[in-house]
N, CA and C atoms of all chains as a GROMACS GRO file, in nm:
protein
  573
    1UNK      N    1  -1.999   0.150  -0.893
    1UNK     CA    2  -1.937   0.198  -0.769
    1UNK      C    3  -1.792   0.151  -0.759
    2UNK      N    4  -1.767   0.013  -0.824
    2UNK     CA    5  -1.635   0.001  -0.765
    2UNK      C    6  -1.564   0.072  -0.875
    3UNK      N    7  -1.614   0.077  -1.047
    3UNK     CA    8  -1.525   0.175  -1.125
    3UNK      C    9  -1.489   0.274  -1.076
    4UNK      N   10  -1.541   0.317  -1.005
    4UNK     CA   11  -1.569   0.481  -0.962
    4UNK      C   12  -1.358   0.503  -0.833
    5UNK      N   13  -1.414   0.336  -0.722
    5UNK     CA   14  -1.296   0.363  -0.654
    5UNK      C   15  -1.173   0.308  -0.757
    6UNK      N   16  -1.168   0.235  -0.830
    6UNK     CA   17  -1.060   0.244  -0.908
    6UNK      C   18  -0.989   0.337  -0.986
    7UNK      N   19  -1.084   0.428  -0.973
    7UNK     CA   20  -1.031   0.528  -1.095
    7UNK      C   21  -0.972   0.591  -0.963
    8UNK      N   22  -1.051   0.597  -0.876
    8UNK     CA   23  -0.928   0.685  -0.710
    8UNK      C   24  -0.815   0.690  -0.714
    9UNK      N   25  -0.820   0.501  -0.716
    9UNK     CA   26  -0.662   0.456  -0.654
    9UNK      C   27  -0.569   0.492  -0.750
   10UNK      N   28  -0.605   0.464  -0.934
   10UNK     CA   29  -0.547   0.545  -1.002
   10UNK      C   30  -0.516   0.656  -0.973
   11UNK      N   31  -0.582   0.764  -0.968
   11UNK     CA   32  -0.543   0.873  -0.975
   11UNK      C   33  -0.397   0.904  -0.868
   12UNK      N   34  -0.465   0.849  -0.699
   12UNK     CA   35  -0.330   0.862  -0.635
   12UNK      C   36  -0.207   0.747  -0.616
   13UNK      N   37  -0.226   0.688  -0.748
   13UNK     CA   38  -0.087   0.632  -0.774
   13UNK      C   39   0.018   0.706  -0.889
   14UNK      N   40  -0.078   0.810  -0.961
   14UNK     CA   41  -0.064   0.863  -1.041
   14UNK      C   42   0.010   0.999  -0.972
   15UNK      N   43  -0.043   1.013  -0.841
   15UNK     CA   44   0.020   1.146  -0.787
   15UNK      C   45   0.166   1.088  -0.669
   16UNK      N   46   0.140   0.978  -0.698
   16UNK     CA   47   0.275   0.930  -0.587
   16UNK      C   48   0.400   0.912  -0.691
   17UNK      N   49   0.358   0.945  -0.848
   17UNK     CA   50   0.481   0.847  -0.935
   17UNK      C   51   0.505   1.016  -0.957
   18UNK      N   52   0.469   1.137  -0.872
   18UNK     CA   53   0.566   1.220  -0.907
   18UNK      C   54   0.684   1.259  -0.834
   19UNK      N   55   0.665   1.179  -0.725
   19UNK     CA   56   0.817   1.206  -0.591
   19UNK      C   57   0.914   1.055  -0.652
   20UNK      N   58   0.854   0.956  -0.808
   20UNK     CA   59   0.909   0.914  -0.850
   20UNK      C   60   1.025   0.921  -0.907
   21UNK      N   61   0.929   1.056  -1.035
   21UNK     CA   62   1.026   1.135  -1.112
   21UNK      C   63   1.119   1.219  -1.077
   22UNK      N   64   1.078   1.330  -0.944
   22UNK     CA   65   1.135   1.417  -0.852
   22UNK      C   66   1.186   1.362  -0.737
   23UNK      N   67   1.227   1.238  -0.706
   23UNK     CA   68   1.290   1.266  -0.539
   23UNK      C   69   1.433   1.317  -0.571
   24UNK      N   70   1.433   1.369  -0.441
   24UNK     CA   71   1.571   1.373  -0.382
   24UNK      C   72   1.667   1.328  -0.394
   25UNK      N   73   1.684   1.219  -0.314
   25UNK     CA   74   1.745   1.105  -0.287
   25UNK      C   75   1.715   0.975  -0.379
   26UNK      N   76   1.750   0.863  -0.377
   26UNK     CA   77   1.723   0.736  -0.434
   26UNK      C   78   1.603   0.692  -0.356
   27UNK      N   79   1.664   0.671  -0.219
   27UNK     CA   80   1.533   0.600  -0.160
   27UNK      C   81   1.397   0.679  -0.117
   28UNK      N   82   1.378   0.787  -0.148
   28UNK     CA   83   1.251   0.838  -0.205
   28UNK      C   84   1.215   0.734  -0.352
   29UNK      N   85   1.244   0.734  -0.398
   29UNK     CA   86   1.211   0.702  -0.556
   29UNK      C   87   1.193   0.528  -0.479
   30UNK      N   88   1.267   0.478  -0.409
   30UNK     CA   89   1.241   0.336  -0.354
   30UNK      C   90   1.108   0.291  -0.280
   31UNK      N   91   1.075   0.433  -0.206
   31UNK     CA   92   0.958   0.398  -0.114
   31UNK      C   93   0.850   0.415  -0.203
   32UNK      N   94   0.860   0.549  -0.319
   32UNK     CA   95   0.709   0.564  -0.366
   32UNK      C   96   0.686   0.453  -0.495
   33UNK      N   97   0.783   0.389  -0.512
   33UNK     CA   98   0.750   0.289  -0.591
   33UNK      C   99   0.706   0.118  -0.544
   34UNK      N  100   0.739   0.160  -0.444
   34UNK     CA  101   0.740   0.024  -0.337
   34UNK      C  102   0.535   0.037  -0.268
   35UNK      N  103   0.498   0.202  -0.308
   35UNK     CA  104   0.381   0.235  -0.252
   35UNK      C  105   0.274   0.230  -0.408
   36UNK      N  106   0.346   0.253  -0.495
   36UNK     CA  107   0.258   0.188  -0.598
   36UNK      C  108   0.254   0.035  -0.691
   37UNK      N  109   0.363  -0.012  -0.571
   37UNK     CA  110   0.337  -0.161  -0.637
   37UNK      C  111   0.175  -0.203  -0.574
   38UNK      N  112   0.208  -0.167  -0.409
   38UNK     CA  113   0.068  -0.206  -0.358
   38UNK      C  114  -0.025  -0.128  -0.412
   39UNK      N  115  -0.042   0.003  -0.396
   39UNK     CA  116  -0.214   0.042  -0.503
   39UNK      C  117  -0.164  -0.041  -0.609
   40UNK      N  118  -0.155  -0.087  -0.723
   40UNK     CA  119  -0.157  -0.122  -0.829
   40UNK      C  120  -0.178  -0.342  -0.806
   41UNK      N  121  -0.142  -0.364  -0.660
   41UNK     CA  122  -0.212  -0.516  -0.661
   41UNK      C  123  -0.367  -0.432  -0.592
   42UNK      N  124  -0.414  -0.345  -0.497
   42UNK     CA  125  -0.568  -0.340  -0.488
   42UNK      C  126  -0.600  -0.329  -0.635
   43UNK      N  127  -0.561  -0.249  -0.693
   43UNK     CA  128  -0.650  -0.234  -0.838
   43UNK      C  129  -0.682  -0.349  -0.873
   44UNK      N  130  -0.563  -0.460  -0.841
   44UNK     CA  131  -0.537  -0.587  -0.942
   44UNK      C  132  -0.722  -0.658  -0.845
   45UNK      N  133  -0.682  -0.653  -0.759
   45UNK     CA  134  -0.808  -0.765  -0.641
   45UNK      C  135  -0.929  -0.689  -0.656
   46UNK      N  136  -0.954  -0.550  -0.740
   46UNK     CA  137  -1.072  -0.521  -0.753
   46UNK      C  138  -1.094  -0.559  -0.870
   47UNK      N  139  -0.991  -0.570  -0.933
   47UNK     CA  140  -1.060  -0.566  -1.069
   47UNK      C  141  -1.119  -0.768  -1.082
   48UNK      N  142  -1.044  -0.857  -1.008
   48UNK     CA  143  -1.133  -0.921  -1.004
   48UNK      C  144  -1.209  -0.934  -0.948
   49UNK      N  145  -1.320  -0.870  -0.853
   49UNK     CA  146  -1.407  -0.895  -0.787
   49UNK      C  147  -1.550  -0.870  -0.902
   50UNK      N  148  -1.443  -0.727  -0.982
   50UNK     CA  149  -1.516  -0.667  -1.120
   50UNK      C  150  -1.573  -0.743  -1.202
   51UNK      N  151  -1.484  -0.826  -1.240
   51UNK     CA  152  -1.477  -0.928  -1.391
   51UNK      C  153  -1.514  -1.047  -1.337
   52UNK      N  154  -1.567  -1.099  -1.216
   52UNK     CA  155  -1.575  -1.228  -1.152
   52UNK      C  156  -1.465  -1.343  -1.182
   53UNK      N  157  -1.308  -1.294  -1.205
   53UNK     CA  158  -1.274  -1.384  -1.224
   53UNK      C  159  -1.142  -1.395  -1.127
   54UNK      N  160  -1.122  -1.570  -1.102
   54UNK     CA  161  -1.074  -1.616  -0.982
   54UNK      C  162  -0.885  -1.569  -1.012
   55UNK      N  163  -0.863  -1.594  -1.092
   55UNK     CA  164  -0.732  -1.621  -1.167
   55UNK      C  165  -0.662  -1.476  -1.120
   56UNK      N  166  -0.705  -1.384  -1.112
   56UNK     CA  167  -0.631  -1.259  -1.116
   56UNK      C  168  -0.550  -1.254  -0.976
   57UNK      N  169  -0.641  -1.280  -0.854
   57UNK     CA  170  -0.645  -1.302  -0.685
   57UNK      C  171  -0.500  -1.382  -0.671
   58UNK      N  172  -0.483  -1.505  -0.757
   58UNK     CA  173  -0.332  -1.567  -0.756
   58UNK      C  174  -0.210  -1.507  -0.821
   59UNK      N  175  -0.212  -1.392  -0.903
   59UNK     CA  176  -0.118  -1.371  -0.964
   59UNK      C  177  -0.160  -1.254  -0.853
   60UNK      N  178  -0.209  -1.152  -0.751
   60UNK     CA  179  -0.204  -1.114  -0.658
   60UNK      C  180  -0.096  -1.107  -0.552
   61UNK      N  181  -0.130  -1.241  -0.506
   61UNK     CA  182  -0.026  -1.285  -0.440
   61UNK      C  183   0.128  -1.313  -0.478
   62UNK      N  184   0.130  -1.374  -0.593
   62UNK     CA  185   0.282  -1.394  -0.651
   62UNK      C  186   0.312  -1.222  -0.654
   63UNK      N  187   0.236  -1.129  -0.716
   63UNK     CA  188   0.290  -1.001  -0.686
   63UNK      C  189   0.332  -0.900  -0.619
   64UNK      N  190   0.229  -0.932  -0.466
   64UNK     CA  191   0.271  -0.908  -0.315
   64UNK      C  192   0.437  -0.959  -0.320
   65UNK      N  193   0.450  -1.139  -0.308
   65UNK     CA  194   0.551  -1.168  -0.266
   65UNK      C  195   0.678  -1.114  -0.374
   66UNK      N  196   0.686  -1.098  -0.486
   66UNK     CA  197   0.748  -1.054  -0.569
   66UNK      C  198   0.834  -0.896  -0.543
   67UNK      N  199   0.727  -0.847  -0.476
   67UNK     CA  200   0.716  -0.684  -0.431
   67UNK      C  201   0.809  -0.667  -0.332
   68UNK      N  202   0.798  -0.746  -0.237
   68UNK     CA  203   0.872  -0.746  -0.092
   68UNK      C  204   1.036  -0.807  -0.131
   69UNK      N  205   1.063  -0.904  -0.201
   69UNK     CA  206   1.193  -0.923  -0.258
   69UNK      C  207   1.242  -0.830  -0.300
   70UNK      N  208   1.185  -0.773  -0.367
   70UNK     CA  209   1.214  -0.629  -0.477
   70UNK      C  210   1.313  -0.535  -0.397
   71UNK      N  211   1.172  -0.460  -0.310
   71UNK     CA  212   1.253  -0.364  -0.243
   71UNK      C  213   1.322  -0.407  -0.150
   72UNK      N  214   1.368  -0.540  -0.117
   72UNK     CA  215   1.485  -0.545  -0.037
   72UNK      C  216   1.585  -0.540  -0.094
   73UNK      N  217   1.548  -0.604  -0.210
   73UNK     CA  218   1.713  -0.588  -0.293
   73UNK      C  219   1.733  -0.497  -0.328
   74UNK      N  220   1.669  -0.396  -0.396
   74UNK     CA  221   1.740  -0.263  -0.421
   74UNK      C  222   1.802  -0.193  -0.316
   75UNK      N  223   1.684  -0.226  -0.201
   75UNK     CA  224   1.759  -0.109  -0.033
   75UNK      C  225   1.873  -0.199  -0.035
   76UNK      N  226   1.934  -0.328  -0.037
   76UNK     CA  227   2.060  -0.359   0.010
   76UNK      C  228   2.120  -0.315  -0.119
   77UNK      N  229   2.149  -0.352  -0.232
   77UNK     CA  230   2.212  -0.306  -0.347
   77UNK      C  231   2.223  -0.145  -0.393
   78UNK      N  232   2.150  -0.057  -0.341
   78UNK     CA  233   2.186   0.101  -0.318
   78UNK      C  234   2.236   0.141  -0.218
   79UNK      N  235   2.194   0.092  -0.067
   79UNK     CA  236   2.248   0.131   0.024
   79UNK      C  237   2.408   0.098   0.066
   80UNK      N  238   2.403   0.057   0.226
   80UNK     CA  239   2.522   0.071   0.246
   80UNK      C  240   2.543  -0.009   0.369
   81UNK      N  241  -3.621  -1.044   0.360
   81UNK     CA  242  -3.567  -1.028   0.451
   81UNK      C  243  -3.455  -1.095   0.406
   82UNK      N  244  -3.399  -1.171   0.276
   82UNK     CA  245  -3.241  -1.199   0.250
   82UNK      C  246  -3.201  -1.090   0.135
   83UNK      N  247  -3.328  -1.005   0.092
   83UNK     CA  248  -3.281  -0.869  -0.001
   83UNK      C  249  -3.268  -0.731   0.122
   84UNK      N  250  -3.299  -0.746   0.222
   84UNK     CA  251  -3.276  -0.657   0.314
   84UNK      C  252  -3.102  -0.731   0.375
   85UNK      N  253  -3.050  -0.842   0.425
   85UNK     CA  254  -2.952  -0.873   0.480
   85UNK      C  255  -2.799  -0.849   0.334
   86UNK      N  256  -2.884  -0.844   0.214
   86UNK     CA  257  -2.760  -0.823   0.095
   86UNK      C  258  -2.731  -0.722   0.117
   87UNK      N  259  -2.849  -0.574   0.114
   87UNK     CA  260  -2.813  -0.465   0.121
   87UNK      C  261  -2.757  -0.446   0.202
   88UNK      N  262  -2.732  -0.472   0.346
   88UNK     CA  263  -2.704  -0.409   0.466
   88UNK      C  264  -2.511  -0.512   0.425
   89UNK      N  265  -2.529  -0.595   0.351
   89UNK     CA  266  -2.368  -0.591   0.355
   89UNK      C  267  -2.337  -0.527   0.248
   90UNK      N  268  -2.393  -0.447   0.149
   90UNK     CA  269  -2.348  -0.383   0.081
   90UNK      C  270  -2.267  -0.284   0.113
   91UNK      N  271  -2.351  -0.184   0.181
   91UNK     CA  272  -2.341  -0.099   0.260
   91UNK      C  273  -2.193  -0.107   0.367
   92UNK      N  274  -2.189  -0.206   0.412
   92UNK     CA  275  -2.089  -0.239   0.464
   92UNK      C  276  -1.954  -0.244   0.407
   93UNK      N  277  -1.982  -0.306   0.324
   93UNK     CA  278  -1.879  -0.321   0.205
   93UNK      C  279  -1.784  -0.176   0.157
   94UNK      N  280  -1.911  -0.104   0.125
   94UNK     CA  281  -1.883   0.025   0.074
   94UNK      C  282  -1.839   0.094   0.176
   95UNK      N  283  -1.869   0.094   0.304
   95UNK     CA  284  -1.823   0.212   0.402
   95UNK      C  285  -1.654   0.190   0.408
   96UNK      N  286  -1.628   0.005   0.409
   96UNK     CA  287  -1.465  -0.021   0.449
   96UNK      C  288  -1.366   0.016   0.325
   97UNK      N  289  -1.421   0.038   0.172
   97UNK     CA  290  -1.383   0.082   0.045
   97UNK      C  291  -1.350   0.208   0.042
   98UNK      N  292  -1.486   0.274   0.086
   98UNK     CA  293  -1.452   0.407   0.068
   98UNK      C  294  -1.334   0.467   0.168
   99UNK      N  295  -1.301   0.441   0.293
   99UNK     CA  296  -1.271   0.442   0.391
   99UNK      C  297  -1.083   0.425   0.353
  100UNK      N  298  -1.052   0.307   0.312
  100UNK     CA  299  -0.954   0.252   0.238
  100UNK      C  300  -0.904   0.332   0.150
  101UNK      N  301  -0.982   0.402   0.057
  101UNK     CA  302  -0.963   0.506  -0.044
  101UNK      C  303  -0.900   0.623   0.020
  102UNK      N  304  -0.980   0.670   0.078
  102UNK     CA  305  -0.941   0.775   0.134
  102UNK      C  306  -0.810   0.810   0.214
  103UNK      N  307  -0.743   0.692   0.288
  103UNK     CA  308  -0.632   0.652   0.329
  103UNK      C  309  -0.530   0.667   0.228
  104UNK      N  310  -0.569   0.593   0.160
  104UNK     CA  311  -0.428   0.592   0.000
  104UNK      C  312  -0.453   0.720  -0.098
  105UNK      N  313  -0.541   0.843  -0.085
  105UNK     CA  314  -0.584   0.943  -0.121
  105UNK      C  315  -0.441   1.024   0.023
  106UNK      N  316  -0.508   1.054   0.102
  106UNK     CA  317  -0.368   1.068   0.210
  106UNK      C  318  -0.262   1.064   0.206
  107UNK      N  319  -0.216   0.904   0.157
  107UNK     CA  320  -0.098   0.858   0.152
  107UNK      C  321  -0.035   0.904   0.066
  108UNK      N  322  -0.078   0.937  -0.084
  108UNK     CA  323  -0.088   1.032  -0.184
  108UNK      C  324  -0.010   1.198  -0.140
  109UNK      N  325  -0.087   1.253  -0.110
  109UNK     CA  326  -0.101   1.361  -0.053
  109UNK      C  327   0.066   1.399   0.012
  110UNK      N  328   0.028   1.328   0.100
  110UNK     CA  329   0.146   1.363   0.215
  110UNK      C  330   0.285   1.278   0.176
  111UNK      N  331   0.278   1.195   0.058
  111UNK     CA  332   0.426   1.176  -0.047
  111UNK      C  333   0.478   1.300  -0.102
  112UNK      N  334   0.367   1.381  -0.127
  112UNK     CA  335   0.410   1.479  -0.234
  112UNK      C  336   0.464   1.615  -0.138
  113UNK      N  337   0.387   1.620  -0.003
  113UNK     CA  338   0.417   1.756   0.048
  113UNK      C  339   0.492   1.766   0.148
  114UNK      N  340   0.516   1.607   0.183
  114UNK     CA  341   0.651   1.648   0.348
  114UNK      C  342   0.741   1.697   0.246
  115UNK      N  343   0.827   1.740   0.418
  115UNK     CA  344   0.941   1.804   0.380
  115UNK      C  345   1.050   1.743   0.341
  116UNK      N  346   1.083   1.579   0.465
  116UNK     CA  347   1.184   1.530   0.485
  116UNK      C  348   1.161   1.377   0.414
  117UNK      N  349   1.287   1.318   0.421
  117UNK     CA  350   1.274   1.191   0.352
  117UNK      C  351   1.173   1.076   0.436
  118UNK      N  352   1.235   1.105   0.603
  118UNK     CA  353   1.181   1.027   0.697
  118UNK      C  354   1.015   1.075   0.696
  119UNK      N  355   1.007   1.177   0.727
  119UNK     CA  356   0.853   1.214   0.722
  119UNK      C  357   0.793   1.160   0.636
  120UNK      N  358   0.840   1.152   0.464
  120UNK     CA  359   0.790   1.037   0.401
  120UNK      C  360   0.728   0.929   0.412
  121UNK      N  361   0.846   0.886   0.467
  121UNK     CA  362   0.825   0.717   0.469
  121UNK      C  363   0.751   0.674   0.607
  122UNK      N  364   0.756   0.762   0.729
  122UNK     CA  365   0.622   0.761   0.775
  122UNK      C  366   0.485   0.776   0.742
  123UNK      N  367   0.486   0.890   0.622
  123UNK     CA  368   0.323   0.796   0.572
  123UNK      C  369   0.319   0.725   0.486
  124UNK      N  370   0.424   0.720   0.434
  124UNK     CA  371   0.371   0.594   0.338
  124UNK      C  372   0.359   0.460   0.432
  125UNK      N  373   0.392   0.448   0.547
  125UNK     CA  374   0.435   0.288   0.614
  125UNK      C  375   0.283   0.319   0.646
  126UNK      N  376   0.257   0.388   0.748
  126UNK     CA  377   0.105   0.376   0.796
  126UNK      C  378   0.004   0.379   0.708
  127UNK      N  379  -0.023   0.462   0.617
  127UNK     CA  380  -0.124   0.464   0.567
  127UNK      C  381  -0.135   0.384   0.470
  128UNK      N  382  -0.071   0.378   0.425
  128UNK     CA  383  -0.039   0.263   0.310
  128UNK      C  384  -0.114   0.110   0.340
  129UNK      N  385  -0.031   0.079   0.441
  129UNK     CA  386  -0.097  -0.045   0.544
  129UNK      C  387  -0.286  -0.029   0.598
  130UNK      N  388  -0.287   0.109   0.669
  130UNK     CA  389  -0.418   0.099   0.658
  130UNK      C  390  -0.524   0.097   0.543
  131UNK      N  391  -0.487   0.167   0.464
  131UNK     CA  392  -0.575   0.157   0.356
  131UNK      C  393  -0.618   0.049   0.221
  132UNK      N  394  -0.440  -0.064   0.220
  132UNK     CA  395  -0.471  -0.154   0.196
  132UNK      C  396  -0.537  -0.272   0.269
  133UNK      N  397  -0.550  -0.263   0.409
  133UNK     CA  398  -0.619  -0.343   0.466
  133UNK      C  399  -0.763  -0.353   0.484
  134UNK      N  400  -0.760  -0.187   0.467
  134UNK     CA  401  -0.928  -0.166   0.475
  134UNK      C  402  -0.996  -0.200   0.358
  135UNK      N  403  -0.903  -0.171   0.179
  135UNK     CA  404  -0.976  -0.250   0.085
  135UNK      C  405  -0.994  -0.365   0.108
  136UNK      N  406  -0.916  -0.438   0.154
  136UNK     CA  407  -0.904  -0.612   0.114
  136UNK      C  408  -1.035  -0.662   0.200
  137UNK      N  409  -1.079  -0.565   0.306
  137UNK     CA  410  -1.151  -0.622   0.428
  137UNK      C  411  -1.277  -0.583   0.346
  138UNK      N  412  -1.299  -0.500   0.299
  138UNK     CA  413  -1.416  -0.475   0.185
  138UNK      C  414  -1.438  -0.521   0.057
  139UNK      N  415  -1.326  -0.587   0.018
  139UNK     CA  416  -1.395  -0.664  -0.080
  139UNK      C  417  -1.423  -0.852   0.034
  140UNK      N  418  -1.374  -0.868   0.082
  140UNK     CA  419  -1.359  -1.015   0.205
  140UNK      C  420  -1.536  -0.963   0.212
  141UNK      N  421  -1.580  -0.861   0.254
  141UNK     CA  422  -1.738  -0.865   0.309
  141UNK      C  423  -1.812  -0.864   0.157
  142UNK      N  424  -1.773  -0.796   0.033
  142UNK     CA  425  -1.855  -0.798  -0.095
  142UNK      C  426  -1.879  -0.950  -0.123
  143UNK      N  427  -1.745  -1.000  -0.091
  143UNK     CA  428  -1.789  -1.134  -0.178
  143UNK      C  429  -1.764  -1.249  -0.084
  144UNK      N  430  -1.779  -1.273   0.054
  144UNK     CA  431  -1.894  -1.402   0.133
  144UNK      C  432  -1.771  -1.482   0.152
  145UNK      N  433  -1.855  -1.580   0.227
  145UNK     CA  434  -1.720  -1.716   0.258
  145UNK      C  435  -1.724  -1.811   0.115
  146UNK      N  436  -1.603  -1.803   0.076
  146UNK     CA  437  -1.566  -1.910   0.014
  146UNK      C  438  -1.392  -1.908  -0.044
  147UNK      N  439  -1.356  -1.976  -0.138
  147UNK     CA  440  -1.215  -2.002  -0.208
  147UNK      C  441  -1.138  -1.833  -0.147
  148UNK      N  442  -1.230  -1.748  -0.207
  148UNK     CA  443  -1.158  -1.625  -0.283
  148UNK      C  444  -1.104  -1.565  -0.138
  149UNK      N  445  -1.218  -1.556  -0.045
  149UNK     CA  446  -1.174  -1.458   0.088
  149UNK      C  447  -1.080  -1.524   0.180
  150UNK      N  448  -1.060  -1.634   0.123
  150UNK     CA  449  -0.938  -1.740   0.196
  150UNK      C  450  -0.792  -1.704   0.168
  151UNK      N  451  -0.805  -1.712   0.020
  151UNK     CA  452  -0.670  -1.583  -0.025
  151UNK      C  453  -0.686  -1.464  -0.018
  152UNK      N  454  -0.790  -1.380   0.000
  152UNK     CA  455  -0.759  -1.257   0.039
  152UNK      C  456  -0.702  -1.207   0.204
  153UNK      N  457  -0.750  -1.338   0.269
  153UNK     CA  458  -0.693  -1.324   0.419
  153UNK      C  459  -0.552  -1.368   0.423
  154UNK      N  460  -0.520  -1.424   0.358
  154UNK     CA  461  -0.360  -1.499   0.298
  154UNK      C  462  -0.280  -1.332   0.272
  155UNK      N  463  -0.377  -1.268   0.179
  155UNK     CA  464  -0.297  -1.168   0.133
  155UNK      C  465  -0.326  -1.057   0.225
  156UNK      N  466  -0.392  -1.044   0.318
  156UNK     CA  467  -0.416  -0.981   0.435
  156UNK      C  468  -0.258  -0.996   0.567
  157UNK      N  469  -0.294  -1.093   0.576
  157UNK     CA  470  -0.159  -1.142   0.646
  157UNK      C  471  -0.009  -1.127   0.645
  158UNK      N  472   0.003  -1.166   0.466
  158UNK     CA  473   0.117  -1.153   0.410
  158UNK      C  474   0.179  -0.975   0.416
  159UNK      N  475   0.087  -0.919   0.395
  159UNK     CA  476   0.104  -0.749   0.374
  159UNK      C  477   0.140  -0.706   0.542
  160UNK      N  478   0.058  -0.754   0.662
  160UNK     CA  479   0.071  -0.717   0.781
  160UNK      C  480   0.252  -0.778   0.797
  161UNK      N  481   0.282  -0.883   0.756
  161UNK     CA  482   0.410  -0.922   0.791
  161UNK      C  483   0.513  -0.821   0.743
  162UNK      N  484   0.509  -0.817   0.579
  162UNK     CA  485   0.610  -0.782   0.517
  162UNK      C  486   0.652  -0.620   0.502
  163UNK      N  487   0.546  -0.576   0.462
  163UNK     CA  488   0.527  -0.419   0.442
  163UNK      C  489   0.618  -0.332   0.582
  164UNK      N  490   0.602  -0.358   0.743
  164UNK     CA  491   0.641  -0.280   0.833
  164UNK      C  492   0.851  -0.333   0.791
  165UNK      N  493   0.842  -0.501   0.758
  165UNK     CA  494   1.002  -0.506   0.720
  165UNK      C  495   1.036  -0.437   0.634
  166UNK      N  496   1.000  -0.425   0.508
  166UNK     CA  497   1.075  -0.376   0.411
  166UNK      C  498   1.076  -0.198   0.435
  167UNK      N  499   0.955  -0.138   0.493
  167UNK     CA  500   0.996  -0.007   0.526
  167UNK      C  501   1.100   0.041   0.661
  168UNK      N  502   1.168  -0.023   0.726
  168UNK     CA  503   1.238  -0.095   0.821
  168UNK      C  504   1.381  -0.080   0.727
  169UNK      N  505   1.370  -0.212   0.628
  169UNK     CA  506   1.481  -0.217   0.594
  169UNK      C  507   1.518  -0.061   0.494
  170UNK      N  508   1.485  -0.017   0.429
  170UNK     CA  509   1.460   0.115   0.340
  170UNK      C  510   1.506   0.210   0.477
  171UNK      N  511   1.478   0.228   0.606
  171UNK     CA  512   1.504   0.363   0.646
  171UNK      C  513   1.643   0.321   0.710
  172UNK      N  514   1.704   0.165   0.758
  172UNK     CA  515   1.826   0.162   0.790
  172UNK      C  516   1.930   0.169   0.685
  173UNK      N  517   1.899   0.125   0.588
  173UNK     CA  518   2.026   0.138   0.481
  173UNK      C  519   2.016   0.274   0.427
  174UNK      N  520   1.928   0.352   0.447
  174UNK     CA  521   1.927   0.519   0.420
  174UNK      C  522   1.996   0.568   0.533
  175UNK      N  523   1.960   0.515   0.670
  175UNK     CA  524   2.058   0.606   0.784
  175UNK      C  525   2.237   0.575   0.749
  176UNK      N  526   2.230   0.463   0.689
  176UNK     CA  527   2.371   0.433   0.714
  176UNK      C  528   2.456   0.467   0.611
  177UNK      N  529   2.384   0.512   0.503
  177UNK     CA  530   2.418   0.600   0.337
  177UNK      C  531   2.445   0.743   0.440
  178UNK      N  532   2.428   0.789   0.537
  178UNK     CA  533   2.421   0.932   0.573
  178UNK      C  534   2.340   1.018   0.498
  179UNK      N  535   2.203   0.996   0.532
  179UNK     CA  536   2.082   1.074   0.487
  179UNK      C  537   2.026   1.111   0.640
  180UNK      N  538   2.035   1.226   0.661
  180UNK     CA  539   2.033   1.262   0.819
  180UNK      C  540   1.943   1.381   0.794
  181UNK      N  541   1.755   1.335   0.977
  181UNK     CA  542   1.674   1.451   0.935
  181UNK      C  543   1.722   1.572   0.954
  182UNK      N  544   1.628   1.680   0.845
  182UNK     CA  545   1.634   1.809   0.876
  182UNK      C  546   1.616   1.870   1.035
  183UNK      N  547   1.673   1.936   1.061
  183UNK     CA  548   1.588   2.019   1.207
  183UNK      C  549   1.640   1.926   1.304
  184UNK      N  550   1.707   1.810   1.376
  184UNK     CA  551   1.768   1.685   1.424
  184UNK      C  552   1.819   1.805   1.565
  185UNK      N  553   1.737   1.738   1.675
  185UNK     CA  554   1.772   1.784   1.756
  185UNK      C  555   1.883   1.716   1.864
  186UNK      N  556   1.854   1.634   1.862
  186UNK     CA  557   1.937   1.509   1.952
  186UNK      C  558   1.906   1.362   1.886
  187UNK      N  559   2.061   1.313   1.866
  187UNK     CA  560   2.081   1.226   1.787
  187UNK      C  561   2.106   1.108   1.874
  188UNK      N  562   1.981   1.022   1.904
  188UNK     CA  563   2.015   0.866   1.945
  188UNK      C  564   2.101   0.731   1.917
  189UNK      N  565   2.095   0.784   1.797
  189UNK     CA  566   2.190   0.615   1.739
  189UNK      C  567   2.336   0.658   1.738
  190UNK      N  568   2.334   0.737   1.730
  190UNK     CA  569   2.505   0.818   1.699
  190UNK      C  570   2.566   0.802   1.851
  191UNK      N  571   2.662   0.701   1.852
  191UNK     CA  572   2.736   0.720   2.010
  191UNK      C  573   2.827   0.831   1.991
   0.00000   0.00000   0.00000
């Protein structure tokens, strides 16, 4: 069951990395990547719940906080 | 009667998963088909948020009190803080690039 929702979240991270390739603007391409950092940490917290292992849940978090630096710096360093 | 109380959080489990899914299935969706930039990033802010909250709250019920659901409420928290800033910061440094909505009937920030 939980393979089943992972392969979901795949799929619609898979359909968000096309306003990746195609936006508009820059900050299109900022938000939908900023929206598959997060699906891509759930994948990360299912997949350990999957594999029973603890270790993945901490590099979780360093990737949350990692994420949120991210897109601030690019929105200040593109914008204006 | 503790193989009847597993199932019934199973069950539980699964309703806040599936539920979650379906949100970021949405969120999906409505990246690809608004029209406008802002309309965008209105669903991605909401749904995004709901649907990662609703996983994290479903796996917090799969797997019980201990170490793990302590950081998942850590990372529960952390996401409620940060996620509404950084989509915040993303739509002001876009207003101020002059990325202005379609269809704009009356303009508030503009003195």
């Amino acid at each position: 069951m939980i393979e089943i929702i992972i392969i979901v979240i795949l799929i619609s991270a898979l359909l968000t990395f096309y306003r990746v390739i195609k936006g508009p603007t820059l900050f299109d391409r900022i938000a939908a990547a900023d929206s598959i950092g997060i699906m891509f940490l759930l994948v990360l917290v299912l997949l350990s719940i999957y594999f029973q292992r603890q270790i993945f849940i901490d590099v979780a978090i360093v990737y949350a906080l990692l994420l949120f630096v991210d897109v601030l710096i690019m929105a200040k360093f593109f914008g204006r | 009667m503790i193989n009847s109380i597993s199932i019934l959080r199973e069950i539980i489990a699964y309703v806040f998963l599936i539920t979650g899914t379906y949100f970021l299935i949405s969120n999906a969706i409505g990246m690809i088909r608004f029209p406008d930039f802002y309309l965008r990033l209105h669903a991605s802010s909401k749904c995004l948020i709901a649907g990662s909250i609703s996983v994290l709250m479903g796996c917090i019920v799969l797997e019980g009190i201990s170490y793990i659901s302590l950081k998942l409420i850590i990372i529960i928290i952390f996401l409620l803080i940060t996620n509404p800033v950084a989509i915040h910061a993303i739509a002001h440094f876009a207003y101020n690039y002059s990325i202005k909505p379609q269809k704009i009937v009356k303009n508030d920030i503009k003195q």
